[in-house]
ZASE-578396 format. One record per residue (C-alpha): residue number from 1; residue in three letters; x, y, z. Coordinates in steps of 0.2 Angstrom, whole numbers, plus 5000, padded with zeros to 4 digits. Each point is the difference from the previous one (the first is absolute). Example, Ala and Ser with C-alpha at 12.3 -4.5 7.8 and 13.67 -1.06 7.14 Angstrom:
2
@fivo 1 voba ALA px 5062 py 4978 pz 5039
@fivo 2 voba SER px 5006 py 5017 pz 4997
***
This chain:
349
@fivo 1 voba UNK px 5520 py 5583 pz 5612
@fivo 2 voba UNK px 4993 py 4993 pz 4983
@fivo 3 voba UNK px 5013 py 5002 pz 4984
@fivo 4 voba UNK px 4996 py 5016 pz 4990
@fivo 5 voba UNK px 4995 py 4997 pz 4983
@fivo 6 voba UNK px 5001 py 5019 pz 4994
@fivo 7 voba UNK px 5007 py 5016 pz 5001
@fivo 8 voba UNK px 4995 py 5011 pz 5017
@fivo 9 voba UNK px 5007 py 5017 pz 5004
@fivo 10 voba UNK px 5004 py 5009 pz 5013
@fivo 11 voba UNK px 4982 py 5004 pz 5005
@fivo 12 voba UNK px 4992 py 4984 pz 4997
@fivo 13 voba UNK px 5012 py 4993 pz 5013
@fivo 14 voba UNK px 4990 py 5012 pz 5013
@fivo 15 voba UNK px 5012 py 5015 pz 4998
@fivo 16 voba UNK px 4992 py 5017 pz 4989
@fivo 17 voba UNK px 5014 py 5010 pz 4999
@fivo 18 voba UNK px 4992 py 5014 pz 4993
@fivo 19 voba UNK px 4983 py 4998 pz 5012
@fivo 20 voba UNK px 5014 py 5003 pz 5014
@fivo 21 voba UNK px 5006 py 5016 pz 4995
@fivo 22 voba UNK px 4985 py 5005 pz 5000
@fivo 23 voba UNK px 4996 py 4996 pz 5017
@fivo 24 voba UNK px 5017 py 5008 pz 5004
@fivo 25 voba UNK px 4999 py 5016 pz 4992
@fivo 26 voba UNK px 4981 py 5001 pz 5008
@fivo 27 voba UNK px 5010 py 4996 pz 5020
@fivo 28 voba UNK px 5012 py 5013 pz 4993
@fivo 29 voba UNK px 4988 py 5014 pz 5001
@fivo 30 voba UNK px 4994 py 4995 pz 5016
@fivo 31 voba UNK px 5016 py 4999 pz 5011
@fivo 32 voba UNK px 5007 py 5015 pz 4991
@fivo 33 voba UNK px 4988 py 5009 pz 5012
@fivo 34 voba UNK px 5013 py 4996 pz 5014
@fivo 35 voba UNK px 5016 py 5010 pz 4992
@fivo 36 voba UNK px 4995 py 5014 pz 5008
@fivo 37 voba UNK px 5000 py 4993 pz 5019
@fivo 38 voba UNK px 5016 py 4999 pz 5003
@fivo 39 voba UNK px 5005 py 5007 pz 5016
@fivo 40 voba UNK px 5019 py 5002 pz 4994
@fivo 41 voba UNK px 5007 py 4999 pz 4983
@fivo 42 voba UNK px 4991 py 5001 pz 4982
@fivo 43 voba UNK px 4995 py 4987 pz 4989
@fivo 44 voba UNK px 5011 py 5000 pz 4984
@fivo 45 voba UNK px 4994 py 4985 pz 4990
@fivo 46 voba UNK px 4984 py 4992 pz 5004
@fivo 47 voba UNK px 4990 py 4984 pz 4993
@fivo 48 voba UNK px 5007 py 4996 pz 4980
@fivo 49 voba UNK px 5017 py 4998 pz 5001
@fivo 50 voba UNK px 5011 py 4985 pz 5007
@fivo 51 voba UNK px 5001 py 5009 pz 5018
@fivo 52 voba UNK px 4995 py 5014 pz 5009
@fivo 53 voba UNK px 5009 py 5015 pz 5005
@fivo 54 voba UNK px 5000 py 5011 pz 5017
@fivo 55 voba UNK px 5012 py 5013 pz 5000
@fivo 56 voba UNK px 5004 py 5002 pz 5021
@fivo 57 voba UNK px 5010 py 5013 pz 5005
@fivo 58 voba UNK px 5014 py 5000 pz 4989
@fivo 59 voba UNK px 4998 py 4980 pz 4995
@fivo 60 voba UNK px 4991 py 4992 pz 4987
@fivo 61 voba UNK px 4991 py 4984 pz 5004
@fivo 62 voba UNK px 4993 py 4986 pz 4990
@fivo 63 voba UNK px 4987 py 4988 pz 5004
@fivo 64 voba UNK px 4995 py 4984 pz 4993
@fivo 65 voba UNK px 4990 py 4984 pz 5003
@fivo 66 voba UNK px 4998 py 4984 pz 4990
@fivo 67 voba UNK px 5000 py 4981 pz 5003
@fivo 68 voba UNK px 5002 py 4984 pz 4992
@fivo 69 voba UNK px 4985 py 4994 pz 4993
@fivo 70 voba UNK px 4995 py 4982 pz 4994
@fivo 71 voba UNK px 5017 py 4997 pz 5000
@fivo 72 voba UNK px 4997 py 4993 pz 5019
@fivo 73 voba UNK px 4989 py 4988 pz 4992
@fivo 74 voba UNK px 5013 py 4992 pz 4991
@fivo 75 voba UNK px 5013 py 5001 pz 5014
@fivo 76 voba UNK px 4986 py 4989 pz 5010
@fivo 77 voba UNK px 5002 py 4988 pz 4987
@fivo 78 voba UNK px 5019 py 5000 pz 5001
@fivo 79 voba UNK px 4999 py 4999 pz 5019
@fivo 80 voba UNK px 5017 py 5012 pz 4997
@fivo 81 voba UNK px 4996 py 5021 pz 5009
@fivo 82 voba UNK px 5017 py 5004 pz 5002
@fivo 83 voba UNK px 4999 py 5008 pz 4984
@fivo 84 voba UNK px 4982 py 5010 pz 4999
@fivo 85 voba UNK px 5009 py 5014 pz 5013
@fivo 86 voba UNK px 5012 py 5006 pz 4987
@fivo 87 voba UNK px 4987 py 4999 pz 4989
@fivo 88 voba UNK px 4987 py 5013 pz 5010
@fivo 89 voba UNK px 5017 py 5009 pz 5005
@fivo 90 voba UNK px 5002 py 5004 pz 4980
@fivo 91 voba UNK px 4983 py 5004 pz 4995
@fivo 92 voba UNK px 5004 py 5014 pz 5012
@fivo 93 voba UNK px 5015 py 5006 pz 4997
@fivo 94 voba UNK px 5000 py 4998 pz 4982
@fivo 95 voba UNK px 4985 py 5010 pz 5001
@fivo 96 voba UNK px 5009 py 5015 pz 5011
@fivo 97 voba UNK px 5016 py 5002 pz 4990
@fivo 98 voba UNK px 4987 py 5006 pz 4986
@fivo 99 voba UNK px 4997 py 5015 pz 5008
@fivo 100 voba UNK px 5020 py 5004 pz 5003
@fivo 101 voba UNK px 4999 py 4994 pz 5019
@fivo 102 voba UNK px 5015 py 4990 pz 5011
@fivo 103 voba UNK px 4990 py 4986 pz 5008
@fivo 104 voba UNK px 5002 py 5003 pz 5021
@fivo 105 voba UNK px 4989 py 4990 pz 5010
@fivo 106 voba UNK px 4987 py 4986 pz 4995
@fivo 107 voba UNK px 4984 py 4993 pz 5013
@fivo 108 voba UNK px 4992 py 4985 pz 4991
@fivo 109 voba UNK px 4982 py 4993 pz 5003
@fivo 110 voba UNK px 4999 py 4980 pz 5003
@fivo 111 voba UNK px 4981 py 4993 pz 5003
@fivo 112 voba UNK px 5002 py 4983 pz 5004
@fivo 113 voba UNK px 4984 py 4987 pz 5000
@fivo 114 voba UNK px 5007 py 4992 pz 5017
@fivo 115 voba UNK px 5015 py 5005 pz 5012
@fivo 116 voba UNK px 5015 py 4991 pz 4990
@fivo 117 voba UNK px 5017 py 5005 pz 5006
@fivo 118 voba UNK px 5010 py 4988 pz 4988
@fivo 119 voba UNK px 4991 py 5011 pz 4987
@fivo 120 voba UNK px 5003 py 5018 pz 5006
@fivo 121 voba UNK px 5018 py 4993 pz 5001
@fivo 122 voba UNK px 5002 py 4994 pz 4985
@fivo 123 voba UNK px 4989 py 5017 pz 4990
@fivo 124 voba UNK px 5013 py 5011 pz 5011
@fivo 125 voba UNK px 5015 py 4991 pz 4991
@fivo 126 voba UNK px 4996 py 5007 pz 4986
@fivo 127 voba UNK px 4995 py 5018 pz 5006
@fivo 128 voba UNK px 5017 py 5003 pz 5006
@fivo 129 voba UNK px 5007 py 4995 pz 4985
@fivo 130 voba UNK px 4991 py 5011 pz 4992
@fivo 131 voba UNK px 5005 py 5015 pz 5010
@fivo 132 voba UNK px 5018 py 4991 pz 4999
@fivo 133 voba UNK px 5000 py 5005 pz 4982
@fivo 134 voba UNK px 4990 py 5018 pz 5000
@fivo 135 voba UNK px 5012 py 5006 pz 5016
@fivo 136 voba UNK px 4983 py 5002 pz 5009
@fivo 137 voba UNK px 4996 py 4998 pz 5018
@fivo 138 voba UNK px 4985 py 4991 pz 5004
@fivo 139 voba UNK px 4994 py 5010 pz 5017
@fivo 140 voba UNK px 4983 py 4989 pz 5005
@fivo 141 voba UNK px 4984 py 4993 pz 4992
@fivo 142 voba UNK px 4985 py 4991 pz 5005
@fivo 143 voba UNK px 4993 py 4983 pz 5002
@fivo 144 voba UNK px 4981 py 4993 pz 4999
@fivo 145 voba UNK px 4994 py 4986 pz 5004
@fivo 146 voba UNK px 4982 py 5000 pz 4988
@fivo 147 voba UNK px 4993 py 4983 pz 4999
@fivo 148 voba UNK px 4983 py 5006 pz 4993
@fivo 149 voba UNK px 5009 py 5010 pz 4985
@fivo 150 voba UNK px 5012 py 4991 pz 4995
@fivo 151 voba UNK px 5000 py 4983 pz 4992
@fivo 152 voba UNK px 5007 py 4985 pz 4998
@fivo 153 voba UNK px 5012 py 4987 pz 5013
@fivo 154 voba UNK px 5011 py 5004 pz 5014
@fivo 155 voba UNK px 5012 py 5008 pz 4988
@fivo 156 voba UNK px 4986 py 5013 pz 4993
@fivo 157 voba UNK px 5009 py 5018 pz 5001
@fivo 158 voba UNK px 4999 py 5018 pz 4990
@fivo 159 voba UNK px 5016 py 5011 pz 5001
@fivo 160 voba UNK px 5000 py 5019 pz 4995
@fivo 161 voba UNK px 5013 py 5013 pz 5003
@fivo 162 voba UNK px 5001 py 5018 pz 5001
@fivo 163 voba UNK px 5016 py 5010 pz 4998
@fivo 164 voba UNK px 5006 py 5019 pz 5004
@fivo 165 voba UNK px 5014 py 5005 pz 4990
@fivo 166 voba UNK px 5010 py 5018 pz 4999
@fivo 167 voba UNK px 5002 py 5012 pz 4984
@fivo 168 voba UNK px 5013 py 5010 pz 4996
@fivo 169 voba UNK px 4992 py 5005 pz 4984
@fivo 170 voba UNK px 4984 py 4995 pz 4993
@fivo 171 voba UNK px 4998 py 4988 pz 4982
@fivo 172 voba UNK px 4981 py 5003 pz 4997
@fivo 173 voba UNK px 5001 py 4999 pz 4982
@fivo 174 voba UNK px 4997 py 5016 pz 4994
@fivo 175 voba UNK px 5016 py 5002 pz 4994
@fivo 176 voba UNK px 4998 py 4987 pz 4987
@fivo 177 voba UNK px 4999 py 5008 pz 4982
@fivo 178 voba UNK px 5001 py 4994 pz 4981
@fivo 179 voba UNK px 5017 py 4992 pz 4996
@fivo 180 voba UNK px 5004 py 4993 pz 5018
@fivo 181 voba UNK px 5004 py 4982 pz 4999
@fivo 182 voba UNK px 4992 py 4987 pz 5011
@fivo 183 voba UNK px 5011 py 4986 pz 5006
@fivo 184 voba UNK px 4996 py 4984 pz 5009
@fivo 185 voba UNK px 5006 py 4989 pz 5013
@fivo 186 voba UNK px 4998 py 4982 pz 4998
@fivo 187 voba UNK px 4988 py 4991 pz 5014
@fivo 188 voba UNK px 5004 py 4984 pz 5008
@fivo 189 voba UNK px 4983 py 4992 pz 4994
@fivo 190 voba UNK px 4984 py 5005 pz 5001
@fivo 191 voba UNK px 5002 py 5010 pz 5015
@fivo 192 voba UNK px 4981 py 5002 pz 5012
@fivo 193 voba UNK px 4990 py 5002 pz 4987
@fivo 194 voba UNK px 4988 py 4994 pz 4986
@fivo 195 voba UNK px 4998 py 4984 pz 5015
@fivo 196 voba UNK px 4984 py 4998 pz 4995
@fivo 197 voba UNK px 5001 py 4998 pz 4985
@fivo 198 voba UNK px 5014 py 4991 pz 5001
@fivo 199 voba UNK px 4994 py 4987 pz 5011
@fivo 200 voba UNK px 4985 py 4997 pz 4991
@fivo 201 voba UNK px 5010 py 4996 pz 4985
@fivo 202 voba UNK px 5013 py 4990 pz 5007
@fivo 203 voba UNK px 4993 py 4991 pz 5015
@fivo 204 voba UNK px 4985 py 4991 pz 4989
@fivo 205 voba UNK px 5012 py 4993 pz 4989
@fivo 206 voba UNK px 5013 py 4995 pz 5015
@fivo 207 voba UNK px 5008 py 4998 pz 5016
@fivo 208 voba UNK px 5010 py 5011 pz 5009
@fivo 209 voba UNK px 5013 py 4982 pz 4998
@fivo 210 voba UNK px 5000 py 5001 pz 4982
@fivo 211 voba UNK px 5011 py 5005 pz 4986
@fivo 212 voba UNK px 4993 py 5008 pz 4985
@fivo 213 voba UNK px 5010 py 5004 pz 4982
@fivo 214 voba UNK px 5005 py 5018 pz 5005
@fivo 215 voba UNK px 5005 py 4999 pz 5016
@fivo 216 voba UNK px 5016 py 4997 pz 5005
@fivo 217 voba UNK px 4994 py 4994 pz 5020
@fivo 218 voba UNK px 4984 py 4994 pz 5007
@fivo 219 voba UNK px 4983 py 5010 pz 4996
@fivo 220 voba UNK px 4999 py 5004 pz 5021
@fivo 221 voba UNK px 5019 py 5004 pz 4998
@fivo 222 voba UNK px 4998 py 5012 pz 4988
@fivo 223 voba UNK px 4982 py 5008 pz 5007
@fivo 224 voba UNK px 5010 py 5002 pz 5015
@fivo 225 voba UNK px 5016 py 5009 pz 4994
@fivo 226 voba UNK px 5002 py 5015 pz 5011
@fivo 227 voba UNK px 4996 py 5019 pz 4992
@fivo 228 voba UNK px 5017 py 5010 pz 4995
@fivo 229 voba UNK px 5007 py 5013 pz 5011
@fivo 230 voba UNK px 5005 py 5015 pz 4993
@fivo 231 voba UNK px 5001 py 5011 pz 5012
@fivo 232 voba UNK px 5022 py 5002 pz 4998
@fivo 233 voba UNK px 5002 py 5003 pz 4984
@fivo 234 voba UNK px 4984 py 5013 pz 4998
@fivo 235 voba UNK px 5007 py 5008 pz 5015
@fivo 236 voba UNK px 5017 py 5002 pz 4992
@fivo 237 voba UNK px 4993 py 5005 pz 4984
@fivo 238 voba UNK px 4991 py 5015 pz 5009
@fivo 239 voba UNK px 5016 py 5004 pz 5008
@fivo 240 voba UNK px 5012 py 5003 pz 4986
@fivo 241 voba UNK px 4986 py 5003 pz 4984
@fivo 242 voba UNK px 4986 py 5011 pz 4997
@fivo 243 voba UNK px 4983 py 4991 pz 4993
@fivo 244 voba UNK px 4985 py 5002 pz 4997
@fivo 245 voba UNK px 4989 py 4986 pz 5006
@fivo 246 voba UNK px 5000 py 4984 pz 5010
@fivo 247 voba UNK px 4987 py 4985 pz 4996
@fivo 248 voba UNK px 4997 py 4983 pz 5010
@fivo 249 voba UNK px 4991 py 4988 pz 4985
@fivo 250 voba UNK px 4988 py 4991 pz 5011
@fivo 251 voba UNK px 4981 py 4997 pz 4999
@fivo 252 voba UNK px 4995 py 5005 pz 4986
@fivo 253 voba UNK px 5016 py 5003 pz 4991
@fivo 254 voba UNK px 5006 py 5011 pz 4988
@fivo 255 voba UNK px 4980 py 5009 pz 4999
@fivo 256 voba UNK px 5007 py 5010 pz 5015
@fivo 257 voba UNK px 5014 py 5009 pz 4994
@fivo 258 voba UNK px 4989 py 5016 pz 4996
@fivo 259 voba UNK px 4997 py 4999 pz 5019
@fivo 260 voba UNK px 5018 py 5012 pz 4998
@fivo 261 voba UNK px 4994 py 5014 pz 4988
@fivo 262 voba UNK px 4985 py 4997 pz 4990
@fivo 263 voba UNK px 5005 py 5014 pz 4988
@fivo 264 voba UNK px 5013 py 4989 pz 4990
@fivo 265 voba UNK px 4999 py 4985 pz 4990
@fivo 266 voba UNK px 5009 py 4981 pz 5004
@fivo 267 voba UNK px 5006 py 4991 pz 4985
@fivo 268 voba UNK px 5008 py 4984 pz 5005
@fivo 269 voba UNK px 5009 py 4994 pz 4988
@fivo 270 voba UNK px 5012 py 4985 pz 5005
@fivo 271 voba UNK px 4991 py 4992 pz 5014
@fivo 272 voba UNK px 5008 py 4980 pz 5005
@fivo 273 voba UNK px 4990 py 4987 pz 4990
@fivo 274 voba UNK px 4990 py 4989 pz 5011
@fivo 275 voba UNK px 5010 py 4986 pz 5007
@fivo 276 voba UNK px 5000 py 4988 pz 5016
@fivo 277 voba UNK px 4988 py 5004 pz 5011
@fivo 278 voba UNK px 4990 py 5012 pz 4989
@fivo 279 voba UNK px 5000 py 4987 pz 4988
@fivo 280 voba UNK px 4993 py 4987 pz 5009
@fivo 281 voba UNK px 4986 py 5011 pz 5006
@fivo 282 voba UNK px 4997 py 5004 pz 4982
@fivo 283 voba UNK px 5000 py 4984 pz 4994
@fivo 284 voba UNK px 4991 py 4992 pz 5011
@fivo 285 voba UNK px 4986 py 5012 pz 5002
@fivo 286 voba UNK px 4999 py 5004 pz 4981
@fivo 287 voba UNK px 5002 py 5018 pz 5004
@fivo 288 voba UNK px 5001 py 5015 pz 4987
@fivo 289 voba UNK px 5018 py 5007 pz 5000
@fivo 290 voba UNK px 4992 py 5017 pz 5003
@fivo 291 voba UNK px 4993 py 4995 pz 5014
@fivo 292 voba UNK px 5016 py 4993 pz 5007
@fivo 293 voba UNK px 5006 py 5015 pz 4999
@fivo 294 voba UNK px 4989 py 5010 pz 5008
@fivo 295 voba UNK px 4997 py 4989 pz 5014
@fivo 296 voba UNK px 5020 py 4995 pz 5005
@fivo 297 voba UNK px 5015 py 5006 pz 5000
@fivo 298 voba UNK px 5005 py 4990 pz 4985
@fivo 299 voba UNK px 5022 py 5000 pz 5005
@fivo 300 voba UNK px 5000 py 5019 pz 5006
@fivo 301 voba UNK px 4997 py 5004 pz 5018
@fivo 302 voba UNK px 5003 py 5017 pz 5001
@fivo 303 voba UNK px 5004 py 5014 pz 4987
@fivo 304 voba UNK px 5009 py 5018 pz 5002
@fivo 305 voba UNK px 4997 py 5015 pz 4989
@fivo 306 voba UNK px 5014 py 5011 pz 4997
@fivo 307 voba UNK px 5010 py 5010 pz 4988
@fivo 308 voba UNK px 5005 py 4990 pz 4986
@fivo 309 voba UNK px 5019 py 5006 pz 5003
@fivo 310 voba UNK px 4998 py 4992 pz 5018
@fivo 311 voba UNK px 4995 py 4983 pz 4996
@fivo 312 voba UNK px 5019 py 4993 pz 4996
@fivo 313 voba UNK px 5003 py 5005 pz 5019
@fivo 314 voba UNK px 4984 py 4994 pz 5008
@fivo 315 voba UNK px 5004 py 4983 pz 4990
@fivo 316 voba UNK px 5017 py 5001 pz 5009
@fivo 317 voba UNK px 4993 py 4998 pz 5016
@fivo 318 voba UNK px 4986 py 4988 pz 5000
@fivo 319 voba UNK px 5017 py 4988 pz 4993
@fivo 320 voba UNK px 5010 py 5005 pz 5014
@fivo 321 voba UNK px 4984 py 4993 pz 5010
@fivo 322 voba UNK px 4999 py 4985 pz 4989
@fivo 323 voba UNK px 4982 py 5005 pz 4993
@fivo 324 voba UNK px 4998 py 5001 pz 4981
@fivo 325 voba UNK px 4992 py 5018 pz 4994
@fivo 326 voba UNK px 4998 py 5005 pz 4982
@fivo 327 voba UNK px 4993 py 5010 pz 4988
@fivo 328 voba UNK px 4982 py 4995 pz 4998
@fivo 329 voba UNK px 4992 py 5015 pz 4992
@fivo 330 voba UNK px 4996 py 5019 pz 5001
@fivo 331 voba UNK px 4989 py 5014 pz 5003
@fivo 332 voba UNK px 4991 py 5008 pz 4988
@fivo 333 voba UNK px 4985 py 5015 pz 4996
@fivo 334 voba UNK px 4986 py 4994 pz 5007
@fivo 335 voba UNK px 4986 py 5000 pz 5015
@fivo 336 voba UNK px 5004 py 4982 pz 5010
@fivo 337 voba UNK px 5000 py 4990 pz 4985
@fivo 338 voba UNK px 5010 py 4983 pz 5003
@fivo 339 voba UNK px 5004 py 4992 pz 4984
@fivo 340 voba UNK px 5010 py 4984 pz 5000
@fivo 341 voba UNK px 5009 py 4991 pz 4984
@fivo 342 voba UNK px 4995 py 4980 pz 5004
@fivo 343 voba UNK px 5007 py 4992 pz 4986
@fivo 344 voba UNK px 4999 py 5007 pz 4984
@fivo 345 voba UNK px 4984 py 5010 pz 5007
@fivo 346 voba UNK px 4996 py 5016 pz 5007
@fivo 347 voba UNK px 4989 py 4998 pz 5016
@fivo 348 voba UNK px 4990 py 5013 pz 5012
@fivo 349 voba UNK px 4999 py 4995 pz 5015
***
């Protein structure tokens, strides 16, 4: 790729973020048709949220799919897919907790470019260490062999997942109300998303073999870093404390917490500083700070709304978990504003 020699965002790497949600919102409308075809049970949550919900008998179900993206571009480079399986396990799970449910079982989806066991071995290394850390069965999948879709050499794949999980007690955010404080979990880099932009930033500048000034491994190493899990410590958190929303910062970033409850207003007010990988990209790429924040996860890969005399507690057992999770704003009188304090600035996102 030729070196950048000015600032691109989000969308001029190739990914509208806003042109998307439109598109969902307008696929929304058409499958909602089908909520009422159900032979046995009732929709309960539909398209919008992090999962949907079918309540069956006396059980709550939740559904989700996702996959991992560009990120299996990079693991191509690396010639390392040990790791991209925890990866599409995460964007998953991390997804499902959102709406209050225990990860159960997992099916992943593997297209493969030519038949390539070594690969499929190496992809389910990671998938069961995935479910190794969710306490998640996985119970089947599906592998296609589509040499006229997808591109590239004998190691050319795409991996998505789909996972069912069980509620006891829904967290669809409309609980959420002025004065609730919003906590967030650290992330182990930049996660699955924001690839490519990231990528495009990165990769014109270096190899996946290099060092840059903010990293503390190789650029592949650190692209590669798998997606935290934090399946155990949300899971306990619903167990033992009452809150009111659950959020996995992904594509798009913190522009999607009103997804929750549109009727309140986000003020972030002590989000991490860029640093490391985040940096680089910043860096490198000549990007505005805004957009780095509406684009990644920035240091915080999942936040909880809550009761502000909850949050010692919930802080208590992301420790006990070994995860970081702090204060990093609250919830004020609004209709789905997100304001974020970047710097010594006040930002809308």
């Amino acid at each position: 790729m030729p070196r950048l020699t000015k600032g691109i965002t989000y969308r001029d790497a190739g990914v509208d973020v806003k042109k998307i949600r439109t598109v969902q919102k307008s696929v929304g409308r058409i499958i909602s048709a089908t909520h009422q075809l159900l032979a046995a049970g009732r929709v309960v949550s539909g398209f919008g949220h992090y999962a949907g919900l079918i309540k069956v008998g006396s059980q709550t179900l939740a559904l989700h799919s996702d996959g991992v993206g560009t990120k299996v571009l990079v693991a191509q480079l690396m010639n390392r897919f040990d790791t991209v399986g925890i990866d599409c396990v995460a964007m998953n799970v991390n997804d499902v907790i959102c709406a209050g449910a225990q990860p159960v079982g997992f099916i992943d989806y593997v297209a493969l470019r030519q038949p390539n066991e070594w690969l499929l071995q190496e992809i389910a290394k990671g998938l069961v260490e995935g479910a190794r850390q969710s306490q998640m069965a996985i119970v089947g999948g599906e592998t296609a062999v589509l040499p006229d879709v997808i591109a590239g050499d004998e190691n050319a794949f795409d991996l998505v997942g789909m996972v069912m999980g069980v509620v006891k007690k829904p967290v669809l955010g409309n609980a959420i109300r002025p004065g609730d404080v919003i906590l967030g979990v650290g992330s182990s880099g930049l996660h699955s998303n924001g690839y490519t932009l990231a990528r495009k930033v990165l990769l014109s500048k270096y190899s996946v073999d290099d060092k840059a000034d903010h990293l503390v491994q190789t650029v592949g190493e650190e692209l590669l870093v798998p997606t935290r899990i934090y399946v155990k410590p949300v899971i306990e958190v619903l167990r033992k404390i009452k809150v009111h929303g659950l959020a996995h910062i992904t594509g798009g970033s913190f522009t999607k917490l009103p997804r929750l409850n549109a009727s309140v207003r986000y003020e972030l007010e002590d989000l991490p500083a860029p640093t490391g990988i985040f940096k680089q990209i910043m860096v490198d790429g000549n990007i505005d700070i805004k957009e780095m924040y509406r684009t990644f996860n920035m240091g915080i890969g999942f936040c909880i709304i809550a009761p502000k005399a909850s949050a010692d507690k919930i802080v208590d057992i992301f420790a006990k978990h070994r995860m970081c999770c702090r204060s990093v704003g609250r919830i004020g009188k609004g209709r789905g504003e997100v304001a974020a304090k970047i710097g010594s600035k006040k930002e809308m996102l």
